[in-house]
N, C-alpha and C positions, 0 to 999 in steps of 0.2 A: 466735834473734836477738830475737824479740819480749820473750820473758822478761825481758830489761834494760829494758824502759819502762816509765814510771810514769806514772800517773795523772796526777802535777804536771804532767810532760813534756806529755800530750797536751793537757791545760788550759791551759798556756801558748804551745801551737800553736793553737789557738780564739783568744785572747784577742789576740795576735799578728797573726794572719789578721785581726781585726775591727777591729783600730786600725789597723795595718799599722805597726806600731812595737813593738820591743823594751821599750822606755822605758816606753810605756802600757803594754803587759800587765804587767811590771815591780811599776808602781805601783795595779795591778790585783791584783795577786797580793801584794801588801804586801811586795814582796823591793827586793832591790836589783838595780839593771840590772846592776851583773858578775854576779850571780848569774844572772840569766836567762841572760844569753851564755854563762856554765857551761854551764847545764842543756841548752841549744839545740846546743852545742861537740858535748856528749857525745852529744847523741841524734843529730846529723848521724855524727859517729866511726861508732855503731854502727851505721843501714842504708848506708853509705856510699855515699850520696849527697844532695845540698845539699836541704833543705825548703823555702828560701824563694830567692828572687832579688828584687834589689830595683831596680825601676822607678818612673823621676820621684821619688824622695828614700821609695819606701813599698814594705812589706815585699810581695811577691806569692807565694801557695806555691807551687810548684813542682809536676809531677805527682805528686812521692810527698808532698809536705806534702797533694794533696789529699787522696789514701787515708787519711795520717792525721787531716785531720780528719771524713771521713765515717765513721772508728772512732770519734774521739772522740764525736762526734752518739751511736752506736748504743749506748754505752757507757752516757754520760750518760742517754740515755732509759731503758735499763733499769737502772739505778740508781733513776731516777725512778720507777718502774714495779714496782721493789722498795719502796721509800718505801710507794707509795697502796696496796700489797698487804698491807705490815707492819701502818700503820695501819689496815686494815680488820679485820686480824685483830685488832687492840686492841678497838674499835671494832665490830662487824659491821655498827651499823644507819646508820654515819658513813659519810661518802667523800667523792668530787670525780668531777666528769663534765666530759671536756673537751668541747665542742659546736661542731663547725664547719656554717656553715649560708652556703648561697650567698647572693649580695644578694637575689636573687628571693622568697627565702623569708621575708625578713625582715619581711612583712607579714602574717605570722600565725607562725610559729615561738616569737617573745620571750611570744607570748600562751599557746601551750601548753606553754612552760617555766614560765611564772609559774603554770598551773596547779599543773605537778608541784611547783613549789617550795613549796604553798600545803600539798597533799599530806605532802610529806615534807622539809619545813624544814631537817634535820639536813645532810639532801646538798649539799654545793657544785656550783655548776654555774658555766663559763668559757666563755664565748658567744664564739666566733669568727667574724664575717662577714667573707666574701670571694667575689670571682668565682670560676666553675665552675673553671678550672685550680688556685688558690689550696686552693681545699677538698679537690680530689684528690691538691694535694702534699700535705696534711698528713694527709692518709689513709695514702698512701703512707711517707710515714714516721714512722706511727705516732703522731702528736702530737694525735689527733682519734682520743677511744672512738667517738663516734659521728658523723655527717653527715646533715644533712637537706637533700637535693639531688636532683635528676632522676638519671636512669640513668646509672650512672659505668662509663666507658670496658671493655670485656673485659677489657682488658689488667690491669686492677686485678682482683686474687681478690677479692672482694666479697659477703659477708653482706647483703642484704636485707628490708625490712618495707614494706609497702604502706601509704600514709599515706593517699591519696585521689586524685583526677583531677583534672589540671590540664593546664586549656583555656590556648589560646595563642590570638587575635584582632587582627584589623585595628581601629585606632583614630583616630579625626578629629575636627573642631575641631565644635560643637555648629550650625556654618551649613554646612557645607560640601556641596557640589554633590551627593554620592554617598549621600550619606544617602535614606534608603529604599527606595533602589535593589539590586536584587538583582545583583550583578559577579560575575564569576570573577576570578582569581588575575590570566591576562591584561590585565583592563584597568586593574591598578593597574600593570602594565610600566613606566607614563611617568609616575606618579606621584610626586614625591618623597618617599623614605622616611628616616626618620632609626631607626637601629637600634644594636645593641649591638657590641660589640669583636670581631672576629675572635675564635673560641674561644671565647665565653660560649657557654651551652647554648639561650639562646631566640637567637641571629644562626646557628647552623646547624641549626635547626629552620628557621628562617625560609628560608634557601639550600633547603633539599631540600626546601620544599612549591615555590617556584616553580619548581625545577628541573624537579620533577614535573609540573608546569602548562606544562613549555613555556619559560618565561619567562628564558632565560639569562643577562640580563644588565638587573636590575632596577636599576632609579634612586636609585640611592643617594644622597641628597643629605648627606648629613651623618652621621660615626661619635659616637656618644654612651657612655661607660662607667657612665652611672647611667638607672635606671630613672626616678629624679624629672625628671630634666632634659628626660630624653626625655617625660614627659608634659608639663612644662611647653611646649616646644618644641612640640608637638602643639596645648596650648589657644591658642599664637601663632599661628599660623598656619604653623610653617615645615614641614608634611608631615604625612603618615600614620606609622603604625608597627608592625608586626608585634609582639605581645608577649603578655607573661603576663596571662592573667586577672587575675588575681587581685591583682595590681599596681597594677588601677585598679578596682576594683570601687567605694572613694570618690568618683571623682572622675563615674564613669557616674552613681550613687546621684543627684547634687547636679545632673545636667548637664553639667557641664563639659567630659564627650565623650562622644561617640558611639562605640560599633560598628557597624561593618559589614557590612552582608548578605555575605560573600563565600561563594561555591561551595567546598564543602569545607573549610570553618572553623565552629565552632573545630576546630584539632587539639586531642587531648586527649591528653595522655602522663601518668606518673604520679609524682606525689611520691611519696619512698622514705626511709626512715631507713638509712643506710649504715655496715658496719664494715667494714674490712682482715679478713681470715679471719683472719691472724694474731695481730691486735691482742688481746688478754690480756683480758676483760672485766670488770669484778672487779662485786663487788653491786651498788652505785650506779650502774654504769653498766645494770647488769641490767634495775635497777629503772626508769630511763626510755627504757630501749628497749622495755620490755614497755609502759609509759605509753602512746610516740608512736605505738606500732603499733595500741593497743586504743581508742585514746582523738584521736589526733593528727589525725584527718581532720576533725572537729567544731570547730575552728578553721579551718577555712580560709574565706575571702570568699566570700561568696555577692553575686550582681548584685539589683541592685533586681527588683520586680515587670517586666514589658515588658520587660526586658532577657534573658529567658532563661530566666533562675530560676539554680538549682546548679547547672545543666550547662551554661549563658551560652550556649544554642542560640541564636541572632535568630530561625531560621524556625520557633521554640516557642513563639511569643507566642500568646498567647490571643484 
């Protein structure tokens, strides 16, 4: 049954699905709308059953339009995936590195990219930033050679490289009460905190150190999806914040906040350059996966003098 579809077929099931209209894909695909209806007739005839149903005047796929378009996705990538492999073979010392990099990373990443780029000019490099689930989808399907992110889920088969340590700490406004005081996890219980999105990777580090302290049900006062906001929020007054070092090692440097004594902080987990096991790696990507691994931890933030040093210890001041 599959032998009868084409290529146009399943590209015109994407294009469809994306506009949710016959008419757009249509004049997406430079055809005429009876011809799409053709094309869409014949390919409904042959699995015989409907691809789309249409809801509120817009085309919606149906469970077997989704199968086809999660072929078309696997199709099209490896078409794609043929493309960067042909050209390299033209080519060896040319290519393209797709990079997805969580927000958290995005405070030194662009800087040991601009290294390698300085390096080896010829590579193209596609900087993808996004939250920790964002990065894992694209891992997952394959659309990201590489990831520079904390520890990606089991459930992903994952290729690893150890980038460097990175500490996670409590953060506050440069007047605030707690400051030189040495706390546990406990007394910040009734503090308000302003933190990240369910699912980013520093909001469930942050859950399982207080869970571990005892702490069930800590004071959330406000969800935040950026890293800046959240420190901006922090130099107002409006809370503490559980977070990445390295995220504010600026703003510690100039003053503008403090760290925390807390008991058992920093935690310290590890940046990682991450691939899919099965993702295809062709030279370019080779060549700055060997970069971030041998070279990638010499970017990262380091805290002022009193503030810790490279391991952002508080109880390491001199």
């Amino acid at each position: 049954m599959a032998s009868h579809w084409t290529l146009k077929q399943l590209r015109l099931v994407a294009l469809a699905a994306a506009s949710g209209s016959y008419a757009k894909a249509a004049q997406d695909m430079g055809l005429s709308p009876p011809a799409v209806t053709a094309q869409m007739k014949a390919l409904e005839e042959d699995l015989g059953v409907p691809v789309f149903e249409r809801v509120d005047g817009r085309l919606r796929p149906t469970a077997a339009g989704a199968e086809l378009l999660a072929a078309q996705h696997r199709i099209a990538h490896a078409l794609q995936e043929a493309e960067r492999a042909i050209a390299a073979l033209k080519s060896p010392d040319r290519g393209s590195v797709v990079v997805g990099v969580v927000s958290t990373a995005k405070y030194f990443a662009p800087m040991a990219l601009a290294a390698f780029r300085k390096r080896r000019p010829e590579i193209e490099l596609k900087l993808m930033i996004g939250n920790r689930e964002e990065i894992i989808a694209g891992l997952v399907s394959l659309d990201f050679d590489v990831a520079i992110m904390g520890r990606p889920p089991a459930a992903l088969e994952a290729k690893t490289e150890i980038l460097g340590d990175h500490p996670h700490v409590v953060i506050a406004p440069p007047e605030h009460r707690l400051i030189g005081q040495r706390i546990s996890p406990m007394d910040l219980a009734k503090e308000p905190l302003l933190v990240r999105e369910p699912g980013s990777g520093t909001r469930i580090l942050m859950e399982r150190v207080f869970e571990e302290a005892g702490v069930a049900q800590p004071a959330i006062a406000m969800e935040i999806g950026s890293n800046e906001t959240i420190k901006q929020a922090v130099m107002a007054g409006l809370g503490l914040s559980f977070i990445s070092a390295h995220t504010v090692a600026a703003e510690v440097a100039d003053g503008r906040l403090k760290v925390l004594e807390v008991q058992g902080l920093p935690v310290v987990r590890q940046w990682l350059v991450v691939r899919a096991k099965e993702k295809r790696l062709l030279p370019a990507g080779r060549a700055l996966l060997d970069f971030l691994a041998r070279e990638g931890g010499s970017f990262l933030p380091q805290m002022p003098e009193g503030e810790g040093g490279r391991c952002f210890l508080p109880e390491a001041r001199a």
